[in-house]
FINU-226600 format. One record per residue (C-alpha): residue number from 1; residue in one letter; x, y, z. Coordinates in pm, whole numbers. Example, Ala and Ser with C-alpha at 12.3 -4.5 7.8 and 13.67 -1.06 7.14 Angstrom:
+-----+-----+--------+--------+--------+
:   n : res :      u :      v :      w :
+-----+-----+--------+--------+--------+
:   1 :   A :   1230 :   -450 :    780 :
:   2 :   S :   1367 :   -106 :    714 :
+-----+-----+--------+--------+--------+
END
This chain:
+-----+-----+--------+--------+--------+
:   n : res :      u :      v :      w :
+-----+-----+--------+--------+--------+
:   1 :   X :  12811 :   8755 :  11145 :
:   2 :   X :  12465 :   8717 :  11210 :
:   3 :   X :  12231 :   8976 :  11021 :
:   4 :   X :  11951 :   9153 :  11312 :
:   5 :   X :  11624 :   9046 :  11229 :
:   6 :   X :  11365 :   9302 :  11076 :
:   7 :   X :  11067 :   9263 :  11331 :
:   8 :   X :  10908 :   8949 :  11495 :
:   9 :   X :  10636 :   8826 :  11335 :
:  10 :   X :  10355 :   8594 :  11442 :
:  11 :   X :  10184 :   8445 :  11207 :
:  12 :   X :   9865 :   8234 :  11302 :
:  13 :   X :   9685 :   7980 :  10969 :
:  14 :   X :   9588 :   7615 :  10968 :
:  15 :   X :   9685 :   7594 :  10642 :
:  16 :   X :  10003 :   7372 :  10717 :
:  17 :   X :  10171 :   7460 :  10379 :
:  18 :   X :  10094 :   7809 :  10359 :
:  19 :   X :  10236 :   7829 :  10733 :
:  20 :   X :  10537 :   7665 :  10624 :
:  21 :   X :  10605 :   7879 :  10283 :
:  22 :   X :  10552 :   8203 :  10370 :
:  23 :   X :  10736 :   8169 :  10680 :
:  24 :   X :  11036 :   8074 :  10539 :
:  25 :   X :  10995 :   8316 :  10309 :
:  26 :   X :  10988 :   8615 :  10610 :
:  27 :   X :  11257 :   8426 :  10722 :
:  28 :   X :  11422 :   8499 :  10391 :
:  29 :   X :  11315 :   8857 :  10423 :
:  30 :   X :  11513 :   8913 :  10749 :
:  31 :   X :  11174 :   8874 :  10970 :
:  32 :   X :  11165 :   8608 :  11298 :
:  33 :   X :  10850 :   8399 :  11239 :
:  34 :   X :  10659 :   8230 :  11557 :
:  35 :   X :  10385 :   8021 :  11369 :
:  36 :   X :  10066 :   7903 :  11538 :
:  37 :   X :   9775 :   7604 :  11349 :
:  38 :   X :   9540 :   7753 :  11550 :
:  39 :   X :   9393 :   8061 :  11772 :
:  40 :   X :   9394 :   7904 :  12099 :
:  41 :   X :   9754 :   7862 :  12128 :
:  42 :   X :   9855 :   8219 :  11995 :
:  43 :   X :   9620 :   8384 :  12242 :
:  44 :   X :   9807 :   8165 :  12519 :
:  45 :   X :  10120 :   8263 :  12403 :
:  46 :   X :  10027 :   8657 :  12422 :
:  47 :   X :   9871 :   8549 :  12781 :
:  48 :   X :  10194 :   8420 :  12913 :
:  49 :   X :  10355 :   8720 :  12861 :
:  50 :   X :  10500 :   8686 :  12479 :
:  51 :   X :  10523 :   8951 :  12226 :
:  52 :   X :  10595 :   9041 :  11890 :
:  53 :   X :  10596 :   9325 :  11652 :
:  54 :   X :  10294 :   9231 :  11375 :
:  55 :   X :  10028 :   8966 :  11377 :
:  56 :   X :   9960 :   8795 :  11015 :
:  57 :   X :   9591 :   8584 :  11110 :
:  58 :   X :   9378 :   8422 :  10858 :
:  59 :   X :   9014 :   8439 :  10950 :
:  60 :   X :   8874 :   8111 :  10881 :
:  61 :   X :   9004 :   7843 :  11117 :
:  62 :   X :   8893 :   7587 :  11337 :
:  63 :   X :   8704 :   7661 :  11702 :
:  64 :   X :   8816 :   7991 :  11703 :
:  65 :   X :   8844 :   8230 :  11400 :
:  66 :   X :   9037 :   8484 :  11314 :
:  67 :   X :   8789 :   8814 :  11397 :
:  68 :   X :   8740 :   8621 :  11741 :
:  69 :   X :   9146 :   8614 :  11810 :
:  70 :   X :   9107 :   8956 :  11665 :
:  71 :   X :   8876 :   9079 :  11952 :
:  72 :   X :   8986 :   8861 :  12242 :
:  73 :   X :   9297 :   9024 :  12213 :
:  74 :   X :   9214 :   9386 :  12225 :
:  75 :   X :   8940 :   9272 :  12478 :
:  76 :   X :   9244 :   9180 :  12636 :
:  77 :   X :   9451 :   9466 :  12619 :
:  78 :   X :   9681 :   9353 :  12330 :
:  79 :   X :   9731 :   9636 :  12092 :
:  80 :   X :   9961 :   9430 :  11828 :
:  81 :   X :   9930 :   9523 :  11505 :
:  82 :   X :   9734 :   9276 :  11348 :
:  83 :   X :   9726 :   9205 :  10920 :
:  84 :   X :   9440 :   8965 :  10817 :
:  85 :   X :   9601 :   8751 :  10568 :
:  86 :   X :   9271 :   8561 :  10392 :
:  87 :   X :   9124 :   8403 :  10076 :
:  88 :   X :   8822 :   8618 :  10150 :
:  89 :   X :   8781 :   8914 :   9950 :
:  90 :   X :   8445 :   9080 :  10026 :
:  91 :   X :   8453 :   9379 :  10123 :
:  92 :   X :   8229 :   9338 :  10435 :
:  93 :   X :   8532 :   9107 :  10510 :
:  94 :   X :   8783 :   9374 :  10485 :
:  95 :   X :   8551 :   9624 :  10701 :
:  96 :   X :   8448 :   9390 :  10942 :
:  97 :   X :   8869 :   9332 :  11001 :
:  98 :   X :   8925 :   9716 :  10994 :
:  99 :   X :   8610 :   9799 :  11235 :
: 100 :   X :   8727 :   9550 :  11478 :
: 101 :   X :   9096 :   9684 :  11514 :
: 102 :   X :   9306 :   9494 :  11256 :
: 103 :   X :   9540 :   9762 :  11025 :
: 104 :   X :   9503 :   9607 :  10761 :
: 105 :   X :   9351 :   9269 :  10530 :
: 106 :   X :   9592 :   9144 :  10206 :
: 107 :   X :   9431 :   8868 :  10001 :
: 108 :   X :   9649 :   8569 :   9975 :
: 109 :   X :   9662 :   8554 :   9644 :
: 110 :   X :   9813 :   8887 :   9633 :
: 111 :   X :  10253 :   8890 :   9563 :
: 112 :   X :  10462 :   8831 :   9881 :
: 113 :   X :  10595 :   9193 :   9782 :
: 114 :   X :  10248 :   9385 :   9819 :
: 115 :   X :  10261 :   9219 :  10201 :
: 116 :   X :  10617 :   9299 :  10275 :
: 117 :   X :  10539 :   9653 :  10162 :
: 118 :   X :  10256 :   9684 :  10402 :
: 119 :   X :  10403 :   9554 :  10703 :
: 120 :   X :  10739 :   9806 :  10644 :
: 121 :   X :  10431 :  10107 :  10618 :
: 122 :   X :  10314 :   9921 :  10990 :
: 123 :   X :  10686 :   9912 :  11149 :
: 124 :   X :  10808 :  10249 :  11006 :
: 125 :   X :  10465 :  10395 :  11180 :
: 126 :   X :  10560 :  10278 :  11449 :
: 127 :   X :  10918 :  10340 :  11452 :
: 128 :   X :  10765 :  10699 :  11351 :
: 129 :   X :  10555 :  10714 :  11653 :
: 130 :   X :  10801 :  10599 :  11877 :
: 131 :   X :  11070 :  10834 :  11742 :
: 132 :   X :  10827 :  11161 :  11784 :
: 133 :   X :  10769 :  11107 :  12127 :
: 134 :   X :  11119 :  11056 :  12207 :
: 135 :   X :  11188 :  11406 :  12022 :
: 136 :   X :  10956 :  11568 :  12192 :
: 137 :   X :  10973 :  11389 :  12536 :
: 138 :   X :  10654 :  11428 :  12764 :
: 139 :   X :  10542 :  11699 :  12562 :
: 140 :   X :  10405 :  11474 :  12237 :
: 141 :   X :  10084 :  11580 :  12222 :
: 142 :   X :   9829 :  11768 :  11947 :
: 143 :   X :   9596 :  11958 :  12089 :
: 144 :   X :   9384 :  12147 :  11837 :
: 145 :   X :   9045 :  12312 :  12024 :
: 146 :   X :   8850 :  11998 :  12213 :
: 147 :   X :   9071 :  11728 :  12032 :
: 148 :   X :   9376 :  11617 :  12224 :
: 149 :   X :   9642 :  11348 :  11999 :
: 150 :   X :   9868 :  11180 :  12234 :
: 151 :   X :  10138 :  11083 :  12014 :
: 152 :   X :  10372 :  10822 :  12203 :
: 153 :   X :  10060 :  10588 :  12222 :
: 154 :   X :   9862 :  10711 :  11999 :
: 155 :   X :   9554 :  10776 :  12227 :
: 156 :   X :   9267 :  11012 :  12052 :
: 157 :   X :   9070 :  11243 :  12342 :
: 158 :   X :   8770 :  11405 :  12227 :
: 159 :   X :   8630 :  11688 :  12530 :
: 160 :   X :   8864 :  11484 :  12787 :
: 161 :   X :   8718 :  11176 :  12690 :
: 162 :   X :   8867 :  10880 :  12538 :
: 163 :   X :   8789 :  10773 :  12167 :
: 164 :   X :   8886 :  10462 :  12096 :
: 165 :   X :   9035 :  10428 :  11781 :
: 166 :   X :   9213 :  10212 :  11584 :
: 167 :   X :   9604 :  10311 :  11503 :
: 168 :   X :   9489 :  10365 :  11138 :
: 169 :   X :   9239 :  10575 :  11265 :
: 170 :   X :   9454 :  10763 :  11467 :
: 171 :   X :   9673 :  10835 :  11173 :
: 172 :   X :   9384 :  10984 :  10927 :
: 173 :   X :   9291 :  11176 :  11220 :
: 174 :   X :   9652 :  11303 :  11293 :
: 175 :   X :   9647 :  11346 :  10945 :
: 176 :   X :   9375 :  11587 :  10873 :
: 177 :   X :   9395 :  11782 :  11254 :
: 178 :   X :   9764 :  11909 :  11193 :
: 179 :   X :   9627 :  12039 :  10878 :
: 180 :   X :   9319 :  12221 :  10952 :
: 181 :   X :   9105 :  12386 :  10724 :
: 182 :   X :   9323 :  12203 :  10451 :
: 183 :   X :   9118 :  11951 :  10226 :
: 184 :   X :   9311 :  11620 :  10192 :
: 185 :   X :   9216 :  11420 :   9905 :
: 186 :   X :   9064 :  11081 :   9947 :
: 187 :   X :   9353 :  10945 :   9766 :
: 188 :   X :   9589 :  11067 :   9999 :
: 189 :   X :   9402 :  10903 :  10304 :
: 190 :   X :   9402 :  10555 :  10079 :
: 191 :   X :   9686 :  10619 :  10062 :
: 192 :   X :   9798 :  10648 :  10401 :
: 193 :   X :   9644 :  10314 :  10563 :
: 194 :   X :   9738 :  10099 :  10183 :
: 195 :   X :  10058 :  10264 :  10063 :
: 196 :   X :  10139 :  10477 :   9744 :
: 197 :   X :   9992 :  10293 :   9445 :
: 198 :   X :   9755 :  10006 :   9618 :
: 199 :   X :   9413 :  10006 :   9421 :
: 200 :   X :   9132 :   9898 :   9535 :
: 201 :   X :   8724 :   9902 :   9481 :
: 202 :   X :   8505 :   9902 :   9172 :
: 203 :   X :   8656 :  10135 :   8895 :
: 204 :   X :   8943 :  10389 :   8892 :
: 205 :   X :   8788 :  10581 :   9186 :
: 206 :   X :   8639 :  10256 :   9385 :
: 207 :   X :   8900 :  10337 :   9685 :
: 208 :   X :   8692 :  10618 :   9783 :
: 209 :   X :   8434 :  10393 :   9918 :
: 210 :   X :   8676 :  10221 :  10132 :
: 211 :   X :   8814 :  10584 :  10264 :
: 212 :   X :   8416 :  10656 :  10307 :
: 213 :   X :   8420 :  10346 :  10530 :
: 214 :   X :   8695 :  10481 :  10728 :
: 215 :   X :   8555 :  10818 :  10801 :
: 216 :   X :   8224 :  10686 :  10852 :
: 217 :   X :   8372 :  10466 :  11172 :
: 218 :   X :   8559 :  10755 :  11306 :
: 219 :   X :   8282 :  11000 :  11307 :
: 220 :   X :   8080 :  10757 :  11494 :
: 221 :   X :   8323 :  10683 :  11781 :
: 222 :   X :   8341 :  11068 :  11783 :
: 223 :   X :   7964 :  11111 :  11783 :
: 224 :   X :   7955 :  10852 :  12038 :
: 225 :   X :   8084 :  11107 :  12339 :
: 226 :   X :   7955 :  11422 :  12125 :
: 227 :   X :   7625 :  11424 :  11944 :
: 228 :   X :   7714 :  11720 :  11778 :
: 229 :   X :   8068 :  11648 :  11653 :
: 230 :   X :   8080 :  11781 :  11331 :
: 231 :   X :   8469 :  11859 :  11246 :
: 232 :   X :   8518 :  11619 :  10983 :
: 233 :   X :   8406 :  11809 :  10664 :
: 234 :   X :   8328 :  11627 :  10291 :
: 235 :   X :   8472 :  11853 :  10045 :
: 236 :   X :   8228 :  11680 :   9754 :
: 237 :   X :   8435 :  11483 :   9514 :
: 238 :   X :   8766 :  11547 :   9669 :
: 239 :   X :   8826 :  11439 :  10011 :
: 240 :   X :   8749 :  11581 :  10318 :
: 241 :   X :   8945 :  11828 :  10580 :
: 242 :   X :   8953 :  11875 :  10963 :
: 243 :   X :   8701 :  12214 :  11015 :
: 244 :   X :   8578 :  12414 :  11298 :
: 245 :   X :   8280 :  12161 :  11277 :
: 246 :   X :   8011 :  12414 :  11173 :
: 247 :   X :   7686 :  12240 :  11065 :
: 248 :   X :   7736 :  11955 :  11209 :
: 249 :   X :   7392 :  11842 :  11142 :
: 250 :   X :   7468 :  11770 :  10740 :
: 251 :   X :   7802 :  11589 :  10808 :
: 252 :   X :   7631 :  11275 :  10795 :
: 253 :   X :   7579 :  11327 :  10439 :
: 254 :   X :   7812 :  11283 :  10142 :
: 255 :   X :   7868 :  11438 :   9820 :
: 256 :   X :   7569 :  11480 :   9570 :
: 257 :   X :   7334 :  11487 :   9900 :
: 258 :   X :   7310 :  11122 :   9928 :
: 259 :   X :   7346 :  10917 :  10287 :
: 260 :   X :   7668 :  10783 :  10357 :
: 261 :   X :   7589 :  10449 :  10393 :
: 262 :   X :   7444 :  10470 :  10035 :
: 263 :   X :   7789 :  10553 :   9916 :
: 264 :   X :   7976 :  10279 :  10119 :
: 265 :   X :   7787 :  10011 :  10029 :
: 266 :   X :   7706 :  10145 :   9626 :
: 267 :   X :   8066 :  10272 :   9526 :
: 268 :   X :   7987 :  10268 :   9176 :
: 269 :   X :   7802 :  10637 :   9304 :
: 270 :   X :   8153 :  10756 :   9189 :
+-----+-----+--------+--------+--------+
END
């Protein structure tokens, strides 16, 4: 009898013998694996109607990179998960891929284990989403004051209007609005978008940067339809919590009074 596949994956590299090894390796895994040598012909194969649960894209390939798939597909109203799978390991790399809608960016070099484990946190969010909204029928949303959380597509409204953000996002927001006034701890958020255990950064407490990163995005997009969003709080040197958004004006600073940019781009400031 013939054991159900796992998920469908695409996954999109030039690299002829990584295509070839780690998809038979999925294959191994339980996943079905659609490989593409190049952009082009993945984006045609979304255009004629195909689909598939997770994206795995390198970003450096021929004619068309990967951050250009990346945005010609949400430009085009394809909201696949997408995990950059690359030799690059910079972190403007990693929050260049976040910023422009991937859910994640695993370094090749890293174990086919640490990518298996992040593309089960993808599906079971998913599956999670998906099984909410059915609970709760047409009824799935999280209102708390001016934010509204539509939970069956994941669709962020801010005053009635639309914030675009990313399903990650989405989930740090969910996270911290159906706790409110409760700080969550920057590990927890790392947490969230990486999985239990994933380190990352300069030092022990270099993932706080890349949680920085996160927040800083969000409270932009926010900021974007309401100059005076201020409900993100920083609770100095331990995370940050959903508030009533009362001075707003010093949100855009960090612990120990410095800029937030300072702290994203310096994380040794921990």
């Amino acid at each position: 009898m013939t054991e159900p596949t796992i998920a469908r994956i695409a996954l999109v590299d030039d690299d002829d013998l990584f295509r070839e090894s780690l998809s038979l390796n999925l294959g191994d895994e339980g996943y079905e694996v659609i490989t593409f040598d190049r952009g082009e012909p993945a984006l045609d194969f979304f255009a004629a109607g195909g689909s598939v649960d997770i994206v795995l894209l390198d970003w450096r390939m021929p004619k068309l990179d990967g951050i250009d798939v990346l945005r010609q597909m949400r430009a085009r109203g394809i909201a696949t998960p997408v995990i950059f799978l690359t030799v690059l390991s910079d972190q403007i790399y990693e929050e260049a891929a976040l910023a422009g809608g991937a859910l994640d960016f695993v370094e090749k070099s890293r174990s086919l284990s640490i990518l298996l484990k992040r593309m089960r946190l993808i599906l079971d969010g998913i599956k999670g989403t998906a099984e909410e909204a059915e609970a709760a029928g047409n009824t799935a949303v999280h209102r708390l004051g001016e934010l509204e959380l539509r939970l069956e597509n994941s669709r962020a409204f801010w005053k009635g209007q639309r914030i675009d953000l990313t399903l990650t996002e989405f989930n740090i927001v969910k996270l911290m609005s159906t706790r409110p006034e409760e700080d969550v701890s920057y590990r927890e958020i790392y947490d969230l978008v990486h999985g239990k255990g994933f380190m990352a950064g300069y030092g022990p407490s270099g993932y706080r940067a890349n949680v920085r990163a996160f927040i800083k995005r969000i409270r932009q997009k926010f900021r974007s339809v309401d100059a005076g969003f201020g409900c993100i709080e920083n609770y100095p040197g331990f995370g940050y919590r959903w508030g009533k958004g009362e001075g707003a004006a010093n949100q855009g600073r960090d612990e120990d009074g410095m800029g937030e940019d300072m702290l994203i781009d310096g994380a040794a400031a921990d």
